[in-house]
PyMOL Python script that loads the backbone (N, CA, C, O; Angstrom):
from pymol import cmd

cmd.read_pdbstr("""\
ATOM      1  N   UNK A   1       8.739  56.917  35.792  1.00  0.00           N
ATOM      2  CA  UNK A   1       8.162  56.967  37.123  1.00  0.00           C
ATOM      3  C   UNK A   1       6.857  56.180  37.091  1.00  0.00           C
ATOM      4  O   UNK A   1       5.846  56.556  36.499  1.00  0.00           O
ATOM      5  N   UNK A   2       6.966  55.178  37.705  1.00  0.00           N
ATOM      6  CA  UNK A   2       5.515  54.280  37.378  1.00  0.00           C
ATOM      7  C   UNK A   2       4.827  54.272  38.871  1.00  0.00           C
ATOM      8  O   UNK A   2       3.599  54.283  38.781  1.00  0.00           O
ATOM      9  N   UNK A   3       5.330  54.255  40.265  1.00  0.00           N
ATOM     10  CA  UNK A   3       5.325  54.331  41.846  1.00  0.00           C
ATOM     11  C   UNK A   3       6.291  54.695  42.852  1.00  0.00           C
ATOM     12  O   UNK A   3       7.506  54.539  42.970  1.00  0.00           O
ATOM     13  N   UNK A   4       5.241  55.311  43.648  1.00  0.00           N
ATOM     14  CA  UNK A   4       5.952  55.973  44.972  1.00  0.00           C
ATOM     15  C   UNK A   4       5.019  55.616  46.157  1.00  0.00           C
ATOM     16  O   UNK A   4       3.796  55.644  46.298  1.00  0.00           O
ATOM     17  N   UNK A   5       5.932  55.311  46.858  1.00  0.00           N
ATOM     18  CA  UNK A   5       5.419  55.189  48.670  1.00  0.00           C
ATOM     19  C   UNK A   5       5.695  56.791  48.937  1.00  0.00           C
ATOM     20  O   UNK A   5       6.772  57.353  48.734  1.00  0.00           O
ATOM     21  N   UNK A   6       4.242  57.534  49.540  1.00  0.00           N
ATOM     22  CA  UNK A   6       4.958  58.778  50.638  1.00  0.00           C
ATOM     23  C   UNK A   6       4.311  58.267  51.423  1.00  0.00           C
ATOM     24  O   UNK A   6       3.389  57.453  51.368  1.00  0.00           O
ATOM     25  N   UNK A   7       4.978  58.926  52.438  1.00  0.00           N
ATOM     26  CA  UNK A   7       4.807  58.679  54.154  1.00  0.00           C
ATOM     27  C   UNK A   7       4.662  60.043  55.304  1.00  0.00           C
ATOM     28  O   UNK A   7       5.530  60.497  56.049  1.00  0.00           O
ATOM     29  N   UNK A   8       3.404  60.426  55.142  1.00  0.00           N
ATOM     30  CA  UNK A   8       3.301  62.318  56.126  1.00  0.00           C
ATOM     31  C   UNK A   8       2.672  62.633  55.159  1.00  0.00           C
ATOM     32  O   UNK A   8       3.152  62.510  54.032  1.00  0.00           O
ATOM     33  N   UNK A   9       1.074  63.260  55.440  1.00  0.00           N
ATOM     34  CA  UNK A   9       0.368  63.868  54.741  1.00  0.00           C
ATOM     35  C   UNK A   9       1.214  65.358  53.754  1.00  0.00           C
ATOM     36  O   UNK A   9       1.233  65.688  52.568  1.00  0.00           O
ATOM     37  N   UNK A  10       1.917  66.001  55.244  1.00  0.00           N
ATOM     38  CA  UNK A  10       2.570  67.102  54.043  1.00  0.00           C
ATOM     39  C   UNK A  10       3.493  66.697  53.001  1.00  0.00           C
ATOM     40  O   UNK A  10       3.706  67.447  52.049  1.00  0.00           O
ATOM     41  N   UNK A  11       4.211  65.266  53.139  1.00  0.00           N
ATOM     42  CA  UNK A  11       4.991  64.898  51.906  1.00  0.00           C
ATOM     43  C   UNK A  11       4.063  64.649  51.346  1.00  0.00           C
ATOM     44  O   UNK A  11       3.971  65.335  50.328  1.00  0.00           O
ATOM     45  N   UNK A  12       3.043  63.785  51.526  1.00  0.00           N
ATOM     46  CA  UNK A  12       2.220  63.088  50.080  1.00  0.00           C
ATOM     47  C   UNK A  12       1.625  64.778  49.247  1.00  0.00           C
ATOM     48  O   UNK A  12       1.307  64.880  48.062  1.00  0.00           O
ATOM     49  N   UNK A  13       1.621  65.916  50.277  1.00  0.00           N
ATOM     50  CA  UNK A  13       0.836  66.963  49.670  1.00  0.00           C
ATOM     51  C   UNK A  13       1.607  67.720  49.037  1.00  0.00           C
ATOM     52  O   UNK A  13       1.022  68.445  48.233  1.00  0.00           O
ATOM     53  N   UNK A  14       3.255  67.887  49.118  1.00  0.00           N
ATOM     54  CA  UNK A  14       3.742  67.842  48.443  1.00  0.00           C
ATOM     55  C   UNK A  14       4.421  67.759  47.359  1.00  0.00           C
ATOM     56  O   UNK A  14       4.909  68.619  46.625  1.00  0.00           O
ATOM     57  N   UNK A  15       4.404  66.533  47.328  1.00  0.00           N
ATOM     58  CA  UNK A  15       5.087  65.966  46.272  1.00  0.00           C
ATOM     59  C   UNK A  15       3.898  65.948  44.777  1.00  0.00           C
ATOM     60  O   UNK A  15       4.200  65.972  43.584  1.00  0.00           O
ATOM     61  N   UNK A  16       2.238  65.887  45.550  1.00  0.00           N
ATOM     62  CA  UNK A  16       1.307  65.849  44.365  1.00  0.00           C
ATOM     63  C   UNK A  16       1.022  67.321  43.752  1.00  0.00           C
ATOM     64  O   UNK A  16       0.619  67.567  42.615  1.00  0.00           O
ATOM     65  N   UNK A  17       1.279  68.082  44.608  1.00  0.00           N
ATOM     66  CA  UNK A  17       1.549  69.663  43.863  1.00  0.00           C
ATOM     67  C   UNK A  17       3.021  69.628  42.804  1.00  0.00           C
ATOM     68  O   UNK A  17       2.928  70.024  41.642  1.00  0.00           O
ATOM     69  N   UNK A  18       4.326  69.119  43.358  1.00  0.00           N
ATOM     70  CA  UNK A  18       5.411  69.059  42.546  1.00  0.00           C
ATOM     71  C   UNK A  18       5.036  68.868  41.242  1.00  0.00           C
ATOM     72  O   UNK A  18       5.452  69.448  40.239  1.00  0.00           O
ATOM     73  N   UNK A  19       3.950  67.725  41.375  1.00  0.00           N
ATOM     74  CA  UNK A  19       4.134  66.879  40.149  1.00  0.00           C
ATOM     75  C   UNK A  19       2.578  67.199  39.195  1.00  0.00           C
ATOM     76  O   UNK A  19       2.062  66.737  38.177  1.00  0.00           O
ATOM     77  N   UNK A  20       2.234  68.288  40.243  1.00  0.00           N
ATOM     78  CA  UNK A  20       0.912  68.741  39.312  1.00  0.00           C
ATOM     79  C   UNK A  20      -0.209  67.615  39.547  1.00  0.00           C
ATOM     80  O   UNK A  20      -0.894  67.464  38.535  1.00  0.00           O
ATOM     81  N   UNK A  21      -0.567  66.800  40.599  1.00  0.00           N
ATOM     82  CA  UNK A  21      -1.753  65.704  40.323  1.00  0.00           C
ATOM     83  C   UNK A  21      -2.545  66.365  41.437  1.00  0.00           C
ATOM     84  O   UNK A  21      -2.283  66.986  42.467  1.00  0.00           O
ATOM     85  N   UNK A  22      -3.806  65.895  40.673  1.00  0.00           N
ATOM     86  CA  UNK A  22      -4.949  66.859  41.301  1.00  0.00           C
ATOM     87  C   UNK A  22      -5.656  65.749  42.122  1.00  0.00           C
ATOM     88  O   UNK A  22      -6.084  66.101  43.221  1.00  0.00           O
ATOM     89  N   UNK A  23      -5.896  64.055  41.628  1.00  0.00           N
ATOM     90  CA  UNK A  23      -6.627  63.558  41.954  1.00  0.00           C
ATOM     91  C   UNK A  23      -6.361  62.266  42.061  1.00  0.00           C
ATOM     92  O   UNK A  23      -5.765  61.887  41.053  1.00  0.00           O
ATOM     93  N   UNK A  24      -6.526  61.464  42.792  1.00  0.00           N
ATOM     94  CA  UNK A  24      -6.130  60.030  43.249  1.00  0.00           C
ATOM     95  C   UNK A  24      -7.620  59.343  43.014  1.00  0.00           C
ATOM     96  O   UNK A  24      -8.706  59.920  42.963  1.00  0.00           O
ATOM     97  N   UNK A  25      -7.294  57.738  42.869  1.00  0.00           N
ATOM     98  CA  UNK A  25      -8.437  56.963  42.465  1.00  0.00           C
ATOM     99  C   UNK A  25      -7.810  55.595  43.247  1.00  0.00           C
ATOM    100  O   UNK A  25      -6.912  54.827  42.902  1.00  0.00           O
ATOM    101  N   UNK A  26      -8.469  55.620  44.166  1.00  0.00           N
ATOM    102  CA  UNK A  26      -7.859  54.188  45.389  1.00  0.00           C
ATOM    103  C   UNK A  26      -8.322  53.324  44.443  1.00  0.00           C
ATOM    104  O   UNK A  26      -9.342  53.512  43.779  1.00  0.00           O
ATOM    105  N   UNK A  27      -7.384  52.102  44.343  1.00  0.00           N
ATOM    106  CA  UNK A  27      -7.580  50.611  44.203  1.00  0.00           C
ATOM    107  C   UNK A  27      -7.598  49.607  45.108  1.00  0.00           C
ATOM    108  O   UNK A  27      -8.082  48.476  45.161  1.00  0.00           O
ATOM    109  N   UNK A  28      -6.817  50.445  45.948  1.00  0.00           N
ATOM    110  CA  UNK A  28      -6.574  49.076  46.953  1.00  0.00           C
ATOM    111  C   UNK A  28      -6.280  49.314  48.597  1.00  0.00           C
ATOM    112  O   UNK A  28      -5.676  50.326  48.952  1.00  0.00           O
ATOM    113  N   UNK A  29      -6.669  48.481  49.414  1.00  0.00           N
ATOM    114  CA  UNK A  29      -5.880  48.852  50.937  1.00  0.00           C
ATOM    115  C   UNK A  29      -5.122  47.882  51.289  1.00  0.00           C
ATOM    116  O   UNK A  29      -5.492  46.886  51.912  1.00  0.00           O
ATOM    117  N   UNK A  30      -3.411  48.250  50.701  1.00  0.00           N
ATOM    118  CA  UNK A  30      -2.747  47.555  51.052  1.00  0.00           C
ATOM    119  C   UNK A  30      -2.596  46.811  52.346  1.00  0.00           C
ATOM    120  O   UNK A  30      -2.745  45.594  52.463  1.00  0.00           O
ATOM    121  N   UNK A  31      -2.299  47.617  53.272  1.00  0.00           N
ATOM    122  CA  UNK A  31      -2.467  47.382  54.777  1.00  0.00           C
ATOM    123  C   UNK A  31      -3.982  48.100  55.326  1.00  0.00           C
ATOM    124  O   UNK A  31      -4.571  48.888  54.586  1.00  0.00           O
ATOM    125  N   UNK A  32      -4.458  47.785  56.511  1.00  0.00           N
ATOM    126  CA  UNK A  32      -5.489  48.561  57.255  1.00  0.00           C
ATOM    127  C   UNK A  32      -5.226  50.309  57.104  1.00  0.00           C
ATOM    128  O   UNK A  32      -4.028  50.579  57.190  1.00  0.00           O
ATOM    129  N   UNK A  33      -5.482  50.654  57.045  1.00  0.00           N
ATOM    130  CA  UNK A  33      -5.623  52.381  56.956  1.00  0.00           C
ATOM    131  C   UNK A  33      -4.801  52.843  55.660  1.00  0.00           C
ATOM    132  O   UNK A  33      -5.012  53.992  55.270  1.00  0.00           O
ATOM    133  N   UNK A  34      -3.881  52.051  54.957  1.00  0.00           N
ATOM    134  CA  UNK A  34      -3.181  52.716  54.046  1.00  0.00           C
ATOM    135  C   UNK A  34      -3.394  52.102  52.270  1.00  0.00           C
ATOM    136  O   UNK A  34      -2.983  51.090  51.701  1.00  0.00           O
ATOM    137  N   UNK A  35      -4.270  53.326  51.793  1.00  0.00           N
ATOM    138  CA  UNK A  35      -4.604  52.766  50.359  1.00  0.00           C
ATOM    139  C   UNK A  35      -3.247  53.008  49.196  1.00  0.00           C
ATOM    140  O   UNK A  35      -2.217  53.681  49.152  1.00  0.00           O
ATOM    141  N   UNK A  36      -3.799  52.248  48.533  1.00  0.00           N
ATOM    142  CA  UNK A  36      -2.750  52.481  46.789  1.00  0.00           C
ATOM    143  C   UNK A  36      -4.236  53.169  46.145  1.00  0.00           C
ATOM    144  O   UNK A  36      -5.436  53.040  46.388  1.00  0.00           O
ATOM    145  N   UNK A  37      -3.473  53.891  45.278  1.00  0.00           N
ATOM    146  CA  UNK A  37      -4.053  54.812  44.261  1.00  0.00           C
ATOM    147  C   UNK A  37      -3.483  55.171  43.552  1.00  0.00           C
ATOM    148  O   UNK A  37      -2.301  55.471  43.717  1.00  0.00           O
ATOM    149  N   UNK A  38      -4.308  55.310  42.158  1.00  0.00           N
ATOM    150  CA  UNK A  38      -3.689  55.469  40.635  1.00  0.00           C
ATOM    151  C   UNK A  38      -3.951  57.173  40.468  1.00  0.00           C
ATOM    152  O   UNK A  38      -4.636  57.927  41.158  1.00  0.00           O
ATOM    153  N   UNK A  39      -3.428  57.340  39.715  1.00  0.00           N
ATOM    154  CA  UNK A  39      -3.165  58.792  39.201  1.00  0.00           C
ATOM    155  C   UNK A  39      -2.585  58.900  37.331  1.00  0.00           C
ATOM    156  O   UNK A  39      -1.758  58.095  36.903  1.00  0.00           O
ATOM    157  N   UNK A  40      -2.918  59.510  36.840  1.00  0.00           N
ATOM    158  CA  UNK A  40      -1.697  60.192  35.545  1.00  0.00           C
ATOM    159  C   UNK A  40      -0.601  60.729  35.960  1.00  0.00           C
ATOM    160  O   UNK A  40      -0.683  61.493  36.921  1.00  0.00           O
ATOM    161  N   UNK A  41       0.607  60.491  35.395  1.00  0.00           N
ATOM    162  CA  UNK A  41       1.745  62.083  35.229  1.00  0.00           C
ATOM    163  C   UNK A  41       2.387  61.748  33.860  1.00  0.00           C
ATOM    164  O   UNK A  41       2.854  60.657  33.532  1.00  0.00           O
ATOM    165  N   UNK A  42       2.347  62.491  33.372  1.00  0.00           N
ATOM    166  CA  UNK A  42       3.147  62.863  32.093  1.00  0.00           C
ATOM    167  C   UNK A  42       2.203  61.729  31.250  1.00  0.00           C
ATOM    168  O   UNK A  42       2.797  61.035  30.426  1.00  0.00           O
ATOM    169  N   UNK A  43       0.776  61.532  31.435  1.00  0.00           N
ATOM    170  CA  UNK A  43      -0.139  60.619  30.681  1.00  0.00           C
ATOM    171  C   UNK A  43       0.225  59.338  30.475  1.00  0.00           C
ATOM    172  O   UNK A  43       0.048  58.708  29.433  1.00  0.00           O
ATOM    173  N   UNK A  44       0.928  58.800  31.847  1.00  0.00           N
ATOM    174  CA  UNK A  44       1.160  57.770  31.738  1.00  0.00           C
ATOM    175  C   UNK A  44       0.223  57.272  33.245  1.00  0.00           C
ATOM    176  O   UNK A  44      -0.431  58.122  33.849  1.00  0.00           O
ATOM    177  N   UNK A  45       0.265  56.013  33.654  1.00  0.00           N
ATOM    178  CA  UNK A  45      -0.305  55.745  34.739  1.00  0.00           C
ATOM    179  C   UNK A  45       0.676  55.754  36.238  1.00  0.00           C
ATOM    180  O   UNK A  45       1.901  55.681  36.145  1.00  0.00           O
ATOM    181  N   UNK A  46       0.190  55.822  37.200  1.00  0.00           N
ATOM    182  CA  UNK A  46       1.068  56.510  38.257  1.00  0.00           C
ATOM    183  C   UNK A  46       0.834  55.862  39.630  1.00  0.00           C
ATOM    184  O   UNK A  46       0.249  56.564  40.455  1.00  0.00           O
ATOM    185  N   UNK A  47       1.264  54.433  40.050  1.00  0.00           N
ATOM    186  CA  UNK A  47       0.800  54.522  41.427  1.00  0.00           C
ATOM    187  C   UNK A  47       1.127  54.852  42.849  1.00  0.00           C
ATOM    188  O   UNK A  47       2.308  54.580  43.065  1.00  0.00           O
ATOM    189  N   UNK A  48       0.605  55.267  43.745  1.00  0.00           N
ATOM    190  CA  UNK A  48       0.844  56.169  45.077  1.00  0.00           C
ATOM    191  C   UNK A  48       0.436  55.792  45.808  1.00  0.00           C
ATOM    192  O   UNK A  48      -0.784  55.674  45.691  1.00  0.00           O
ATOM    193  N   UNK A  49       1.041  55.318  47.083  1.00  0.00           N
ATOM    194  CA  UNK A  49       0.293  54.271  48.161  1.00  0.00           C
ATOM    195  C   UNK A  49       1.184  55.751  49.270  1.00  0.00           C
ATOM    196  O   UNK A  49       2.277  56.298  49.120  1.00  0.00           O
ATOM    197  N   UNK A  50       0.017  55.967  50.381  1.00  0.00           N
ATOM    198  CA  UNK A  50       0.316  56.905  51.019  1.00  0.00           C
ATOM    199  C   UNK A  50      -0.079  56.327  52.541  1.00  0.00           C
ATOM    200  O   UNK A  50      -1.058  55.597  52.696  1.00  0.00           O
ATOM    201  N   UNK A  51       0.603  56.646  53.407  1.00  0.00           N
ATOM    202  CA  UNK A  51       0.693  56.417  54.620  1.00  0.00           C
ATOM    203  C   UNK A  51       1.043  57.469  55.594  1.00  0.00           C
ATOM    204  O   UNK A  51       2.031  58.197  55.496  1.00  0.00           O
ATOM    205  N   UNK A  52       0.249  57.499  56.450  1.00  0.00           N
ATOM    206  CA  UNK A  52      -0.126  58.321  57.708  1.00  0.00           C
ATOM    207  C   UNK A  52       1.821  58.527  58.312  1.00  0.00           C
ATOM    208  O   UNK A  52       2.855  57.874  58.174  1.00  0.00           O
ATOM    209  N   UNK A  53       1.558  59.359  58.747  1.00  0.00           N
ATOM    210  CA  UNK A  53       3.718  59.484  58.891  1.00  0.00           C
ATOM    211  C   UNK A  53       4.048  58.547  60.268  1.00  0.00           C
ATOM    212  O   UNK A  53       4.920  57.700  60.457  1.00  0.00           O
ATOM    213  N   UNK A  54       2.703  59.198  61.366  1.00  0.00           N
ATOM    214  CA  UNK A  54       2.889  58.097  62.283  1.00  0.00           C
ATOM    215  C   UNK A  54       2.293  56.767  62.474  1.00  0.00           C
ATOM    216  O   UNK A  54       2.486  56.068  63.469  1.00  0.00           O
ATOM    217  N   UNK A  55       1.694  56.514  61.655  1.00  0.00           N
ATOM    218  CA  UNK A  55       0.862  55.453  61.640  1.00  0.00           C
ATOM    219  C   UNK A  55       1.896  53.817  61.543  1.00  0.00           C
ATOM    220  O   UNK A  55       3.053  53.752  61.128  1.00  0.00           O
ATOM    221  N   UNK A  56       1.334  53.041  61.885  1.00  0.00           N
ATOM    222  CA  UNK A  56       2.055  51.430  61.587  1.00  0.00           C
ATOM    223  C   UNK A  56       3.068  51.078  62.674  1.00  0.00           C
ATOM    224  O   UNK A  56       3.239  51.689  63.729  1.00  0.00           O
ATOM    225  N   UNK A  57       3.583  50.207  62.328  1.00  0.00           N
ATOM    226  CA  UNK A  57       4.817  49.544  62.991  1.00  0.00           C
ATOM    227  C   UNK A  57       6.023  49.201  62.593  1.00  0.00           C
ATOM    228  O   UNK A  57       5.964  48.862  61.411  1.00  0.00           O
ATOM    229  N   UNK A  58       7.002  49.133  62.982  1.00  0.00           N
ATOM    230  CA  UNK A  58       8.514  49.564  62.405  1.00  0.00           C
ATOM    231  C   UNK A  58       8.637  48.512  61.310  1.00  0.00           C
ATOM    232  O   UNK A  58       9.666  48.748  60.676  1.00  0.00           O
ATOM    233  N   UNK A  59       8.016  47.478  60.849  1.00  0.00           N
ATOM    234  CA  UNK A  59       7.859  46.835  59.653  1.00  0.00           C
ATOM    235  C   UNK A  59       7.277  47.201  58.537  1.00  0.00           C
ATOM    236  O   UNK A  59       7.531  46.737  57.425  1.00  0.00           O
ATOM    237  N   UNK A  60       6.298  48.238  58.851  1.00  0.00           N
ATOM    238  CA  UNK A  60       5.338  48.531  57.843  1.00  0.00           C
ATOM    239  C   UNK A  60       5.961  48.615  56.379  1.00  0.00           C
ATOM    240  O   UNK A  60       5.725  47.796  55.491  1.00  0.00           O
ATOM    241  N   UNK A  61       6.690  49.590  56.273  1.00  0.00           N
ATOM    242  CA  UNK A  61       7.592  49.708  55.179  1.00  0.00           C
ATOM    243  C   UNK A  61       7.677  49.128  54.409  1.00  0.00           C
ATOM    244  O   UNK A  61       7.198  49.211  53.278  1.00  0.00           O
ATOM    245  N   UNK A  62       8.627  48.055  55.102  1.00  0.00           N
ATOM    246  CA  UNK A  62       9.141  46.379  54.301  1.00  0.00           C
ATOM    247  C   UNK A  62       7.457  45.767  53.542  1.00  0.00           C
ATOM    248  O   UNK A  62       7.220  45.482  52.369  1.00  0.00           O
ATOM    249  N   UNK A  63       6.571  45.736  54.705  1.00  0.00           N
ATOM    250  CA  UNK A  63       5.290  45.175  54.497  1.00  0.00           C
ATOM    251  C   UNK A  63       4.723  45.672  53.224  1.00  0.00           C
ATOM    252  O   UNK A  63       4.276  44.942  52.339  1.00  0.00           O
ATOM    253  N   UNK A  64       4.781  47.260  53.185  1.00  0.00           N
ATOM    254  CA  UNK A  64       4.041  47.825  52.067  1.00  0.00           C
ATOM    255  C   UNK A  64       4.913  47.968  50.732  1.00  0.00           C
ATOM    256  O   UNK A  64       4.459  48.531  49.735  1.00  0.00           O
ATOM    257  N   UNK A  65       5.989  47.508  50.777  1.00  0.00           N
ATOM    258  CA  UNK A  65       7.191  47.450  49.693  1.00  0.00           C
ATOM    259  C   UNK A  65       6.887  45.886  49.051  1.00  0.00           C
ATOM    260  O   UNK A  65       6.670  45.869  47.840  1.00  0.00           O
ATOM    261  N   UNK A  66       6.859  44.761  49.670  1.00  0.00           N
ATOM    262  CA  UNK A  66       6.094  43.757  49.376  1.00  0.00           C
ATOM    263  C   UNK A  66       4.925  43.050  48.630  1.00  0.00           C
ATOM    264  O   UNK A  66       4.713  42.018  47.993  1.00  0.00           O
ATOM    265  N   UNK A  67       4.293  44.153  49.050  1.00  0.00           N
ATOM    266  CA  UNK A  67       2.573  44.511  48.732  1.00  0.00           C
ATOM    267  C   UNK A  67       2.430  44.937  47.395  1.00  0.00           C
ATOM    268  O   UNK A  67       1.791  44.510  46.434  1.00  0.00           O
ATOM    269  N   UNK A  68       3.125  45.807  47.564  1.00  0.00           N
ATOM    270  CA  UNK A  68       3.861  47.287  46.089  1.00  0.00           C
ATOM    271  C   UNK A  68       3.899  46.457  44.720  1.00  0.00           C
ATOM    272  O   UNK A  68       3.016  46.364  43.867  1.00  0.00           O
ATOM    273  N   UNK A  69       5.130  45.900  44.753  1.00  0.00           N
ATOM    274  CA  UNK A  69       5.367  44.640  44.011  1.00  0.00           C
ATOM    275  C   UNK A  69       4.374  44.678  43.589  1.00  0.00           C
ATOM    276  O   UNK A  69       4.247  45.694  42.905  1.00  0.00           O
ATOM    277  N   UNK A  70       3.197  43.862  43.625  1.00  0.00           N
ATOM    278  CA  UNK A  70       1.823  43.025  43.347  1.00  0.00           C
ATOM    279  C   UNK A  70       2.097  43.876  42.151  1.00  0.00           C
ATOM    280  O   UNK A  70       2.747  43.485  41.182  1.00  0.00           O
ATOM    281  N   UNK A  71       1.496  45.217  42.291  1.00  0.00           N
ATOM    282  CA  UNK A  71       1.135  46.172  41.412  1.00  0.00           C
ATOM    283  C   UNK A  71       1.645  46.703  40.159  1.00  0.00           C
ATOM    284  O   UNK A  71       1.050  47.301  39.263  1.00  0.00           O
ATOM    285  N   UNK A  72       3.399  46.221  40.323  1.00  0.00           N
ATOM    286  CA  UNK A  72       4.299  46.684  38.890  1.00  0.00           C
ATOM    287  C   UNK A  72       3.825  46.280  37.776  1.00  0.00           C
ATOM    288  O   UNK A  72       3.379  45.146  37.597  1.00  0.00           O
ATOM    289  N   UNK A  73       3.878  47.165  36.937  1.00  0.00           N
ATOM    290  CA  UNK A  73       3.664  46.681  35.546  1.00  0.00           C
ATOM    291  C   UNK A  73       4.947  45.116  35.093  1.00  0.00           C
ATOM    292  O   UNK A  73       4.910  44.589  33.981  1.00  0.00           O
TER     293      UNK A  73
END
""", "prot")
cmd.dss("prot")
cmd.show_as("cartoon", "prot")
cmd.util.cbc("prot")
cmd.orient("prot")
């Protein structure tokens, strides 16, 4: 597991309880309002780009999947 897009504060709040992460460290604003941020899980590095559920435009997605990329190891 190296990245995840969530999308809805209660998924992103979610899913960071699932997985036990306490704390995010923005790197970047992919788009206007929506950052990437690093994290640990399982002591490896972890990135999480989170987006507002209603926020953007019916491209955004594609846009921030694009973006994403940049970031793979």
């Amino acid at each position: 597991l190296r990245n995840l897009i969530l999308t809805g504060g209660d998924v992103a709040l979610g899913v960071c309880k699932a997985l036990d992460i306490s704390n995010l460290t923005i790197l970047d604003e992919l788009l206007p309002g929506i950052p990437l941020s690093i994290t640990r899980y399982k002591s490896d590095p972890l990135n999480i780009m989170t987006k507002a559920g209603g926020f953007g435009q019916a491209d955004t997605l594609y846009k921030l999947m694009a973006r994403f990329k940049n970031y793979e190891e």
